[in-house]
N, C-alpha and C positions, 0 to 999 in steps of 0.2 A: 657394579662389577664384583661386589662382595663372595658372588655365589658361586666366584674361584675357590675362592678361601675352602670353601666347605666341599669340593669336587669330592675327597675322599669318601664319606659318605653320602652323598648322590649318588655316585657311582654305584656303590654294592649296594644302596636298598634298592634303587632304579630295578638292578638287573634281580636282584631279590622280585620283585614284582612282578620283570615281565617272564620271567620264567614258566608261569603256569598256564602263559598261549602258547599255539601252535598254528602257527601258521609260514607263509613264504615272504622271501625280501632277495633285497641285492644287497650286501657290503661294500667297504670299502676295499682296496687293496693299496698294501702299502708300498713303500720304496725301500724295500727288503732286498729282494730279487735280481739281482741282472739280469741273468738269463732269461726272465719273463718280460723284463723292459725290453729287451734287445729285441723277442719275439714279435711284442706290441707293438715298436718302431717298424716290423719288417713288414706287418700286417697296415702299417697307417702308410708308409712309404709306398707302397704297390698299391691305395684304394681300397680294400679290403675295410678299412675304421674311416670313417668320417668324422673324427674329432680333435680334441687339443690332451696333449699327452705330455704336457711339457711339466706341469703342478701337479704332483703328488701330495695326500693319496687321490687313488681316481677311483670313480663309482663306478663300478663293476657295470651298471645300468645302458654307462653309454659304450659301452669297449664290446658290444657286441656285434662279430664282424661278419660281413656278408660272404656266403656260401663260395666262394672263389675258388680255383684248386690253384692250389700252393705246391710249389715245386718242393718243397720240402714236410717230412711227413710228423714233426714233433710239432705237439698241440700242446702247449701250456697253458695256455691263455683258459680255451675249452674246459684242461680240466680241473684250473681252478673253477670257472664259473661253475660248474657241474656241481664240485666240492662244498664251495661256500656258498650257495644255492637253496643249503639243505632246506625241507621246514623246520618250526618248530627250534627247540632248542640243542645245538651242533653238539656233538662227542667230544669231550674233554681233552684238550691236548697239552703233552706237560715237555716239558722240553728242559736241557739239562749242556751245558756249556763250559769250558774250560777254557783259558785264553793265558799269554802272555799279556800283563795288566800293564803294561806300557807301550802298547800299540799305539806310533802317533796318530800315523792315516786313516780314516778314515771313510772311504768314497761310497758309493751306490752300494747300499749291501746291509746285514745284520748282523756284524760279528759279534761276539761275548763283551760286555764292556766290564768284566773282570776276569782276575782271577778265577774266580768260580760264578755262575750263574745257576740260578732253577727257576721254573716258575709253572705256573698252570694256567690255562685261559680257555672261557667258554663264552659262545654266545648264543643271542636271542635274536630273530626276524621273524617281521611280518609284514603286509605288503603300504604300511605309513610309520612303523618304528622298525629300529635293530639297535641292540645291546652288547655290548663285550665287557666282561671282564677278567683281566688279564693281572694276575700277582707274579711280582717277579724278586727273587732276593739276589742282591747283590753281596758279595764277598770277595776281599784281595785288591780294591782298588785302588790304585796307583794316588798317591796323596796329586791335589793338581795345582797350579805352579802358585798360591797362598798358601802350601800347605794345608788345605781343607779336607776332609775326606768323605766322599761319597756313596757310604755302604745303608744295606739295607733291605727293607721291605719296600716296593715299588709299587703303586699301579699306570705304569707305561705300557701301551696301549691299549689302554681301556675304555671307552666311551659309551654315549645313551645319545640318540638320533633321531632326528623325524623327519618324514618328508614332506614337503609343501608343496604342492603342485612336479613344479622341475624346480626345486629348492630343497636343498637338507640344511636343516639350523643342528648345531649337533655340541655336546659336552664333551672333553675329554684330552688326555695324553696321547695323541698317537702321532707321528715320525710325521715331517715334510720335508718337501723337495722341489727349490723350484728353480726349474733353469734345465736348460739343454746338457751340462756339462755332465760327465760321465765320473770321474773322480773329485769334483767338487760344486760348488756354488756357492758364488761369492754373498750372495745374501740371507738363504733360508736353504739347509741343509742336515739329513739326518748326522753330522758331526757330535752334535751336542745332547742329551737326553733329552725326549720331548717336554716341551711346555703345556701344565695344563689350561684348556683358554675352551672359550667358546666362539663358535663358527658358524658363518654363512656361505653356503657352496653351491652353484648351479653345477645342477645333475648333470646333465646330457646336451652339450654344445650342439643346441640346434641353430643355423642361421636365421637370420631376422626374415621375416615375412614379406615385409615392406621393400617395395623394387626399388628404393634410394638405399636403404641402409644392405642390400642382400647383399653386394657387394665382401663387405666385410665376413662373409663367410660362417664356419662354424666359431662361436665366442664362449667363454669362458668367465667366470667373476669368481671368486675367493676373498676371504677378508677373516680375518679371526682377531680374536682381545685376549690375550692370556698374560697369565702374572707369574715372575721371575720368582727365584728364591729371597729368603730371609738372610741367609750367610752373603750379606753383600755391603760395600760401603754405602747406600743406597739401598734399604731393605724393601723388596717385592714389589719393587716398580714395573708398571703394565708393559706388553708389546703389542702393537697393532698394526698388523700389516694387510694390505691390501695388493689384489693382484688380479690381473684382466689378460686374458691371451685371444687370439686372432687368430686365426687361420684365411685371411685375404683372398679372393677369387682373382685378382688382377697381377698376379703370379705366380704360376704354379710351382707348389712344395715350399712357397716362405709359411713360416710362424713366427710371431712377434708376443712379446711377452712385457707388457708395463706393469713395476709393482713400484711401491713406496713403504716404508717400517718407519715407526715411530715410536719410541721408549718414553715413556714421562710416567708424572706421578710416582711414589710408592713414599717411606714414610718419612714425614719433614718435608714432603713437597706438596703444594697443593695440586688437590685431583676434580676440582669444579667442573661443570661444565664449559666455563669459558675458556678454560686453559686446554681442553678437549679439542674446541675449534678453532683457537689460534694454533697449536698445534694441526692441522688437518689444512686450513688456509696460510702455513707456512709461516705464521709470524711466529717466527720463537727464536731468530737470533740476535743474542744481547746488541747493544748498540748500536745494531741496525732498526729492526722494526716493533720492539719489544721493550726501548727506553736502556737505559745503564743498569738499572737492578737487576744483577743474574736472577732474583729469586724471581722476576717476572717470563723468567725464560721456561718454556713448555719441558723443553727436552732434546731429547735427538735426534735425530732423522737421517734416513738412508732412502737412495731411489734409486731407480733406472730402468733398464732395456736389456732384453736378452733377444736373440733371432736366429733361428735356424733357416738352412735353406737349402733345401734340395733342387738342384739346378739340370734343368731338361730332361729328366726322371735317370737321369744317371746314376750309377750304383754308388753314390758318395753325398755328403751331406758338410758344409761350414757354415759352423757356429760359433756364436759371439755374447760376452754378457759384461755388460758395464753396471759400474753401480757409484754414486756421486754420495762420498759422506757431508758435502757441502752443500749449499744454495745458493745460487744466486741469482737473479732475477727470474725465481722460481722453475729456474732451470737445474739439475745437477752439477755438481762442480767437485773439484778435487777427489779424482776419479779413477776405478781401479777396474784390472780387467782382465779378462779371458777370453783366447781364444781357441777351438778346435778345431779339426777335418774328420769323418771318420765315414768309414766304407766298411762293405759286406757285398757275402757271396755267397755262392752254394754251392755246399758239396756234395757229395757222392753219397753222403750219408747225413746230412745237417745243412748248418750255415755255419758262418765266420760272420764276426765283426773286427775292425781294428779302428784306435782313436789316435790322437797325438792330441794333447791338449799343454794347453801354456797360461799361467796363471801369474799374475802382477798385481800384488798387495799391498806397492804403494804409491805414494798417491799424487794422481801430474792433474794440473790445475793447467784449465781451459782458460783462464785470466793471467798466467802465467807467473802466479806466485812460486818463490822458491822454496816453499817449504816440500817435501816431499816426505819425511821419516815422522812416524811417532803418533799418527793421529787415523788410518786406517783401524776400524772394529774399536775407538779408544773415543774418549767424553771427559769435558773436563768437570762434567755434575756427576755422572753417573761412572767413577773413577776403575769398576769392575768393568767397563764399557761393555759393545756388542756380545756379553758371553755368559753362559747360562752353567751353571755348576762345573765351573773351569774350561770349559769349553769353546769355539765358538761358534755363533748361530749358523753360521755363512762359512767359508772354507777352512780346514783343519788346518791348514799352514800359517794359520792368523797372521797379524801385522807385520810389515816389511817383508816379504818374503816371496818369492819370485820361484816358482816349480815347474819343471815340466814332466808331465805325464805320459806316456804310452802303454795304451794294455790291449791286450785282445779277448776275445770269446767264442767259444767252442760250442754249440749248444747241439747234442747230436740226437737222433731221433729215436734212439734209444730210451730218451730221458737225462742223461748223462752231460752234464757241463761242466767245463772247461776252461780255468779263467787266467790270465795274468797279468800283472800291472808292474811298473818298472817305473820311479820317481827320482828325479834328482832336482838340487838348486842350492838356494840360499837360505835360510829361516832369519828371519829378523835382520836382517841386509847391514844397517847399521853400528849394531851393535848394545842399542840403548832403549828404553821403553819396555813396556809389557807385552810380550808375546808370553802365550800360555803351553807353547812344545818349547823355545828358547827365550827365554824370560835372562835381561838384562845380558843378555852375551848373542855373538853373530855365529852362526854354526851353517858347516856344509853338510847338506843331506843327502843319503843313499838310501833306496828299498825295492827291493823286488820280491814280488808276492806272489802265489804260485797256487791256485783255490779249483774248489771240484764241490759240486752239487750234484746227488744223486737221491733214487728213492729207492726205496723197495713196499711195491705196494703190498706184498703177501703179507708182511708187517705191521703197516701202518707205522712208516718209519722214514723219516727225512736225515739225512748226514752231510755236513756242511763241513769241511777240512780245509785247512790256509797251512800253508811253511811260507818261510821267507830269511831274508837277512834286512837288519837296517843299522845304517850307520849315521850316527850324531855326531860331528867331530867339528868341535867349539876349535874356531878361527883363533891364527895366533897364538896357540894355549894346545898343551898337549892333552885334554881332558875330552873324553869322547864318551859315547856309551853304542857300545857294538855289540852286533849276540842276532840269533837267530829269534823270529817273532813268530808264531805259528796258534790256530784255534782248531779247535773242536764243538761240534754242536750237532746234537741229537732233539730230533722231536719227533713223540708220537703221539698216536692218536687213539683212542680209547674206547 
């Protein structure tokens, strides 16, 4: 797994190299977008996509949808692929961002993760490699709750790929997402700057052949190994997570989605092989299966289930995602969770979507222990627990913390979308432990956010705009942090 360490230059010779073909490929697409998710979902919901859209990024290869007429006349989907399509190596796009550097939330989307951002990124495709590389500098970042600070030179999303038959093995920093959930995921979520790792991805969710297994539908596999940072109690311990989606023929419109994450290793701990596979076969908790030396202990583990399910092809869809920071008899246990509803329509000029989503961050045991505070996204090895340069992997509201979400989306066929979200709750329920938004104090939360994506293609010019209010007002304690939170983001293309 060394050949983490050195991603930085892989990267730019990589694409140093493949620069001098020209030829054609498919990219990835990232979980950037709403309005193009939103689009994708309305194209998978109607028959249009035959695939799994739940794991982000998705290969452009399989989201190619069949010739349907669509009651609505906005093509995004189309003219991304058209775009990233190109041959040869793409037009330079440099992009340039402004942000209130204390935005807690963070849901489906790309905002500035500073005060100032810039960056440039180009890539390379061909029809068994594609390359990106993407510099981005960070400026004005908000110090995050150790006081650390994360400025700089970046390369987040950047990567070098190949394809294997219906496989991409692939290097690199770019953003995931997995789970139904529209403003968060409790496991793997663009919340936190990406990790750089390497990956195994089936392309294009064809179903199995074989008339026992067809049943199961179009399937899905992901799995990646990537290494945390050095600024940690625990320096650049691995994450390895694994994740399998379904789409079942024996109900129509369910998706089912099993993953598992594992933390171990990094330095002062041993990284063997054996501790690889007891880790993987579940023995890594002290005093159960592992013996009484913590040092014999792998590491951490997270798993579970997320499910969508669109019921009698009606215009609405409820969804669900658990995730167990526990084990027990190789089952999940001590258990946290989300759930949503959300519907769409059409209009005269577009579509609508709207969500309600509910998210509970801590943690109720199927065994019925009472502990419930202090131990969601947290480790008593890895004491920075589930969080990647302050951040954390899985939902922004980190531990203890209970939210409920409602947004909607506009997407009109103009080009022109439309966004808004509206958050309230608890952060850190308690009042004690490490939360990374409310760190050692219980605070009531407010936000409402108010976003618009538009182009102008005589340009070559994308504009991304947020205003909002958000309120932190620490429990019992007259101490809050109020103020209006708003971004800006320009990218062009060259």
């Amino acid at each position: 797994m060394s050949i983490i360490r050195y991603f930085p230059k892989l990267i730019i010779s990589s694409v140093a190299v493949f620069i001098s073909f020209y030829l054609d490929a498919e990219p990835f697409l990232s979980p950037h977008n709403p309005f193009l998710r939103h689009e994708i979902r309305l194209l998978q919901d109607e028959g249009s996509l035959d695939s799994t859209i739940n794991s982000w990024p998705l290969n452009l290869g399989g989201l190619r949808s069949e010739k349907n007429q669509h009651t609505w006349n906005h093509d995004l989907l189309e003219n991304t692929i058209r775009k990233e399509s190109r041959s040869g190596l793409t037009p330079i796009r440099s992009r340039i961002g402004i942000s209130d550097d204390r935005i807690t939330s963070r849901s489906f989307g790309n905002e500035p993760r500073g005060g100032f951002t810039t960056g440039v990124e180009t890539s390379w495709m061909n029809d068994r490699f594609a390359a990106k590389l993407s510099l981005l500098a960070l400026y004005g970042v908000e110090d995050d709750w150790k006081g650390r600070k994360d400025e700089g030179l970046q390369l987040d999303g950047s990567y070098i790929a190949a394809r294997l038959g219906n496989w991409s093995a692939s290097l690199g920093k770019v953003d995931r997402w997995w789970g139904p959930g529209w403003d968060g995921s409790l496991i793997l979520s663009s919340n936190a700057r990406p990790i750089p790792a390497i990956s195994l991805d089936r392309r294009i969710a064809e179903p199995f052949e074989n008339k026992w297994l067809s049943w199961i539908g179009p399937w899905n596999f992901h799995s990646f190994i990537g290494q945390m940072e050095d600024e940690r109690h625990v320096p650049n311990p691995y994450l390895w997570g694994m994740r399998v989606d379904v789409n079942p023929t024996l109900l129509d419109g369910l998706e089912i989605g099993m993953f598992r994450m594992m933390q171990l290793g990094g330095k002062g701990r041993s990284e063997k092989f054996s501790f690889w596979a007891d880790a993987f076969l579940s023995q890594d908790n002290t005093g159960a299966n592992t013996g009484k030396d913590p040092a014999t202990e792998p590491g951490n583990q997270l798993a579970g289930i997320d499910i969508r399910w669109r019921p009698w092809e009606a215009p609405f869809a409820i969804y669900g995602q658990v995730v167990g920071e526990d084990e027990d008899k190789f089952l999940p246990n001590c258990l946290m969770f989300q759930y949503g509803i959300e519907g769409w329509r059409d209009l005269s000029d577009g579509t609508a979507r709207i969500f309600i989503e509910y998210t509970d961050l801590t943690s109720t045991w199927w065994t019925d222990d009472a502990r419930t505070h202090n131990i969601s996204y947290g480790h008593h090895i890895y004491n920075d627990g589930y969080r990647y340069h302050g951040r954390p992997v899985g939902h922004w509201a980190d531990t203890d913390s209970k939210v409920v979400s409602a947004g909607v989306f506009l997407q009109f066929d103009s080009g022109v979308g439309w966004g808004s979200i509206i958050r309230t709750g608890d952060l850190n329920e308690d009042g004690s432990g490490n939360n990374s938004v409310s760190n050692g104090v219980a605070s009531d939360y407010f936000a409402l956010e108010v976003f618009n994506d538009r182009s102008y293609p005589d340009l070559n010019l994308d504009v991304h705009t947020a205003l909002g209010w958000e309120e932190i007002d620490v429990t019992n304690s007259s101490k809050s942090e109020n103020g209006l939170i708003f971004s800006l983001s320009l990218s062009k293309t060259f």
